[in-house]
N, C-alpha and C positions, 0 to 999 in steps of 0.2 A: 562586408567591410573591406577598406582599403587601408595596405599601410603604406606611406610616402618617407623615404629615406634620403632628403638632401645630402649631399657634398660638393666638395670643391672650391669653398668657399676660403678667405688668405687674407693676407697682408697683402697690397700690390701696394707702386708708385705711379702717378699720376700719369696717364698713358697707356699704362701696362695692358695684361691681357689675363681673362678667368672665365674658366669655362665650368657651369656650374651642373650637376646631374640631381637627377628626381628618381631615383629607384624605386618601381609601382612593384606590391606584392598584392596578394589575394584576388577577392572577385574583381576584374576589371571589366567586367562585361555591362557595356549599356554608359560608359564613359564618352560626355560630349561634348566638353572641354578641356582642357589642361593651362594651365597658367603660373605664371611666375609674380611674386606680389616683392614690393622691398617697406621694409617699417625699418625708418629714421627716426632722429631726433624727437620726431612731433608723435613718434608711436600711433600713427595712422599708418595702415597697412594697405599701401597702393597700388594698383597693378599695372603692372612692367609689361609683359607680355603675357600674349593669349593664342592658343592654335585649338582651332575647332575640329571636326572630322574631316571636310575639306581637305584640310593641309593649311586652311587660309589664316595667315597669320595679323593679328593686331599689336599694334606696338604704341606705348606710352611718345607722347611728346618729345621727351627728354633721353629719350635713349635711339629714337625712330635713325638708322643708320650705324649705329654702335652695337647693339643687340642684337641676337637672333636667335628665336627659338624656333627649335625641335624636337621632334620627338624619333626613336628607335622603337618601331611595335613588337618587331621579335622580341628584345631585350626590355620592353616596358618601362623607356626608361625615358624621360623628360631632359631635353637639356636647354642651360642660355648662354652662348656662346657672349660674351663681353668684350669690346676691344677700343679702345680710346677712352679708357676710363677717369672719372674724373673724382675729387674729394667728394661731393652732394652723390654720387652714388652709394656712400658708405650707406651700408646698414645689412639689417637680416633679409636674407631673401628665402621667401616660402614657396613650393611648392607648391597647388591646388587641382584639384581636379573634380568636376561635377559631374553628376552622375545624373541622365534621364532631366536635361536641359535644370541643371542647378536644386533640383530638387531634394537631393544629395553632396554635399559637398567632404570634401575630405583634405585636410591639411599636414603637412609632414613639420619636423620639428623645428625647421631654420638652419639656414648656414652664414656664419657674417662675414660680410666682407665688407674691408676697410681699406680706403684709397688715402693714401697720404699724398700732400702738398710736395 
């Protein structure tokens, strides 16, 4: 089992900047992706970013230049770095991580964050 512990997630204004963390406990072994998902308005749970073992990172459309994830392996810890934020990014952003190419998936609780006009 894995437990996923989001934070970092606020209030900002439009522009701002939020850097969000994924705290991985327990078995991480055999872990082959990691990803950041955002559920909005439409409560469809989409994904934002994705860093595979590579390091190679994918990035959503709408965030491609604004975003950046990483990861810290010492520390097990997931982060998305945010910067030019806009209202349409508000919502919950989740954590994820597949285990043995998605055959395992694990999700942490959510963090919101809310861009104001």
């Amino acid at each position: 089992q894995v437990q996923l512990v989001e934070s970092g997630g606020g209030l900002v204004q439009t522009g701002g900047s939020l850097r969000l963390s994924c705290a991985a406990s327990g078995s991480i072994s055999g872990i082959t992706a990691m990803s950041w998902y955002r559920q909005g308005k439409t409560h469809v749970r989409d994904s934002v970013a994705r860093i595979g073992r590579a390091d190679r990172a994918v990035y959503a459309d709408s965030v491609k230049g604004r975003f950046t994830i990483s990861r810290d392996n010492d520390k097990n810890t997931l982060y998305l770095e945010m910067n030019s934020l806009k209202p349409e990014d508000t919502g919950v952003y989740y954590c994820n991580f597949e285990r043995n190419g998605g055959m395992t998936s694990y999700w942490g609780q959510g963090t919101q964050v809310t861009v104001s006009s």
